[in-house]
C-alpha positions as CSV (number, residue, x, y, z in Angstrom):
1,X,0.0,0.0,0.0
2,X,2.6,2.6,0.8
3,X,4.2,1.8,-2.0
4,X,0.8,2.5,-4.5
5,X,0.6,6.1,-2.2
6,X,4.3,6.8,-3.3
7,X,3.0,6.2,-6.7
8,X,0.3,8.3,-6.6
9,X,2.1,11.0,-5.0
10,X,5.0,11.2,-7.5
11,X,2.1,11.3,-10.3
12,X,0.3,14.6,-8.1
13,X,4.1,16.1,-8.3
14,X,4.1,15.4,-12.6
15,X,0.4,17.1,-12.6
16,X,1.4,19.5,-10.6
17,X,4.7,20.6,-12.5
18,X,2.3,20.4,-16.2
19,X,-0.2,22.8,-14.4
20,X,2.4,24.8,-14.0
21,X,3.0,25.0,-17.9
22,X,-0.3,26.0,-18.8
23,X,-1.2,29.4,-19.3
24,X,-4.5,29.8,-17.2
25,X,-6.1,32.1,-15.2
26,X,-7.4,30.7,-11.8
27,X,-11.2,33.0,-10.5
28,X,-10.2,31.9,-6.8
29,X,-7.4,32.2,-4.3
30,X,-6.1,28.7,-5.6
31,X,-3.5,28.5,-8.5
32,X,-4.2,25.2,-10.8
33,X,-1.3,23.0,-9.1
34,X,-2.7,23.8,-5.9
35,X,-5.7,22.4,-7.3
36,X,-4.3,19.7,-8.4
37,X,-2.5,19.0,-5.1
38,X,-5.8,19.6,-3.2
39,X,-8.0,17.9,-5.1
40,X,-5.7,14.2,-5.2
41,X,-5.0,15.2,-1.9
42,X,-9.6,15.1,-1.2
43,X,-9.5,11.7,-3.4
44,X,-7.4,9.5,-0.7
45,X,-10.5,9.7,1.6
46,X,-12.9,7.3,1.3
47,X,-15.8,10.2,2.6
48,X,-14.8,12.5,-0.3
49,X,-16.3,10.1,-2.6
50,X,-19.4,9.6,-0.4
51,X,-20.1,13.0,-0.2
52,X,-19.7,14.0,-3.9
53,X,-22.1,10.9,-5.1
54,X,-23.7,10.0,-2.3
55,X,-22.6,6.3,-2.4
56,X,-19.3,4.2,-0.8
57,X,-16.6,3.4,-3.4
58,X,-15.7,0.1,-3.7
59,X,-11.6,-0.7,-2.8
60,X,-10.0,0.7,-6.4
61,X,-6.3,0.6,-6.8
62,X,-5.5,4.3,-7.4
63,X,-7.6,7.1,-5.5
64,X,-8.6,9.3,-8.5
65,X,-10.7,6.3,-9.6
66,X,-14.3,7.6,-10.2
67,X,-13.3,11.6,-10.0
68,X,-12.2,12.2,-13.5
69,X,-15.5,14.1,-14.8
70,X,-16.5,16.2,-11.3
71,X,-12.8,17.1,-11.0
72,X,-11.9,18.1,-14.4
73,X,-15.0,20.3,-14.6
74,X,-14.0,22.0,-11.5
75,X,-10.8,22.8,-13.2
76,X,-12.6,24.2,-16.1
77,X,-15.0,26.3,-13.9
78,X,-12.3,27.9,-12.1
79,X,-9.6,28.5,-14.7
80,X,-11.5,29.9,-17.6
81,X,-14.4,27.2,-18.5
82,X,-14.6,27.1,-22.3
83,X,-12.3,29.7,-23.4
84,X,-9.6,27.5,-21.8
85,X,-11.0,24.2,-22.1
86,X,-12.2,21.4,-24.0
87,X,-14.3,18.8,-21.9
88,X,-13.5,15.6,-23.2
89,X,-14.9,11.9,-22.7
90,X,-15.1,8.7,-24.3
91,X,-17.7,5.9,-22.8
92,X,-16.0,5.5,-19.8
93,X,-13.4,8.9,-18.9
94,X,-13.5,12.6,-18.8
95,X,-10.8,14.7,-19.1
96,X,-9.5,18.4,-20.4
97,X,-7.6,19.5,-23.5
98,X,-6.0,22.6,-23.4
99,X,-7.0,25.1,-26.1
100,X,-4.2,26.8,-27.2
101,X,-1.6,24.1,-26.5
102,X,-3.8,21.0,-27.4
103,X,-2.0,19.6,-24.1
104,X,-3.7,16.8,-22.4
105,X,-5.1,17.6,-18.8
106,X,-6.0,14.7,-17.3
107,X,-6.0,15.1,-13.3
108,X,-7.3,11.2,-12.8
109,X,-5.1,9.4,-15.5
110,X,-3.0,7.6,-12.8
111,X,-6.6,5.2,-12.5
112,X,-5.6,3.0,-15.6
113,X,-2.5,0.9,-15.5
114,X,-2.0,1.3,-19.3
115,X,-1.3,4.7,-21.2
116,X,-4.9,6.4,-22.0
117,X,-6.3,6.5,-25.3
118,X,-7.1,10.1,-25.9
119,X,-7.3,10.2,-29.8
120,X,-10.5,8.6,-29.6
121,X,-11.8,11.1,-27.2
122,X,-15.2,13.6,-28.3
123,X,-16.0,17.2,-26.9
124,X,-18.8,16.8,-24.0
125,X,-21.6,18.3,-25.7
126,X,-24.4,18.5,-23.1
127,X,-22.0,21.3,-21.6
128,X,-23.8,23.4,-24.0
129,X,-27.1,21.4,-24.9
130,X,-28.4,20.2,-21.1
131,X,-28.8,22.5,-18.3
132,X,-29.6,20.1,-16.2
133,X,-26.7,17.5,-16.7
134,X,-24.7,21.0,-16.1
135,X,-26.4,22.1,-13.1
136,X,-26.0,18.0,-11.4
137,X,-22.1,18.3,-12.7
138,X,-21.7,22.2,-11.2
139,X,-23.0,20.6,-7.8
140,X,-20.9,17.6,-7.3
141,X,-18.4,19.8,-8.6
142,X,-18.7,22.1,-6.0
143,X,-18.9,19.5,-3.3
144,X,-15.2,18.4,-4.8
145,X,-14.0,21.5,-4.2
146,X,-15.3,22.3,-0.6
147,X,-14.1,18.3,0.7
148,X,-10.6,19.5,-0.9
149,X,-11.1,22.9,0.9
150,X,-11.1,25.2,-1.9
151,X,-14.8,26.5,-1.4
């Protein structure tokens, strides 16, 4: 076990140094790598997850498992949304392309054992076609950030 949390530490210290890289523009009083930092920090706990979905985890491997879409869209609420950010997702995985880079953002990508497939990855449309898939995404997202301490 310590030797997974080593893991996953050393991948919050990568994210962390390619937030650092991109050139956004944070609303709040957190920069993106303290975020990032914040928000892997909230995934370790076993309550974070009941709180954002209301429902126990069971035992994953990696503690960013089941986070990928309610964290990335906190990172594209608070650093610019849409002008910044794509939302992207295949069946199973959310995660954010940068804009003007075209840079993979991908705070939960340390949940799959294998190197992601993101070429086969499409915008999230109902960002701009369901209000009500935003507003359920917007609160969970929110939750995220106040069990990470950011709200």
């Amino acid at each position: 076990m310590a030797s997974k949390l080593k893991s996953y530490d050393a991948a919050t210290k990568k994210l962390m140094l390619q937030a650092q890289d991109l050139d956004v523009s944070c609303d709040g009083s957190f920069s993106l790598p303290e975020m990032v930092f914040l928000l892997r920090e909230s995934f370790k706990y076993k309550l974070t997850y009941k709180r954002v979905f209301n429902e126990i985890l069971r035992n994953t491997y990696d503690p960013a498992t089941g986070f990928c879409i309610v964290s990335s869209y906190y990172i594209y609420l608070h650093t610019g949304g849409d002008k910044i950010w794509r939302l992207v997702h295949n069946p199973a995985h959310w995660w954010l392309v940068h804009r003007q880079t075209g840079n993979v953002f991908d705070i939960t990508y340390t949940q799959f054992n294998e190197p992601f497939p993101y070429e086969i990855g499409t915008d999230e449309v109902r960002l701009k076609t369901d209000p009500e898939f935003v507003k359920v995404l917007r609160d969970k997202a929110l939750i995220l950030g106040r069990s990470a301490g950011m709200e």
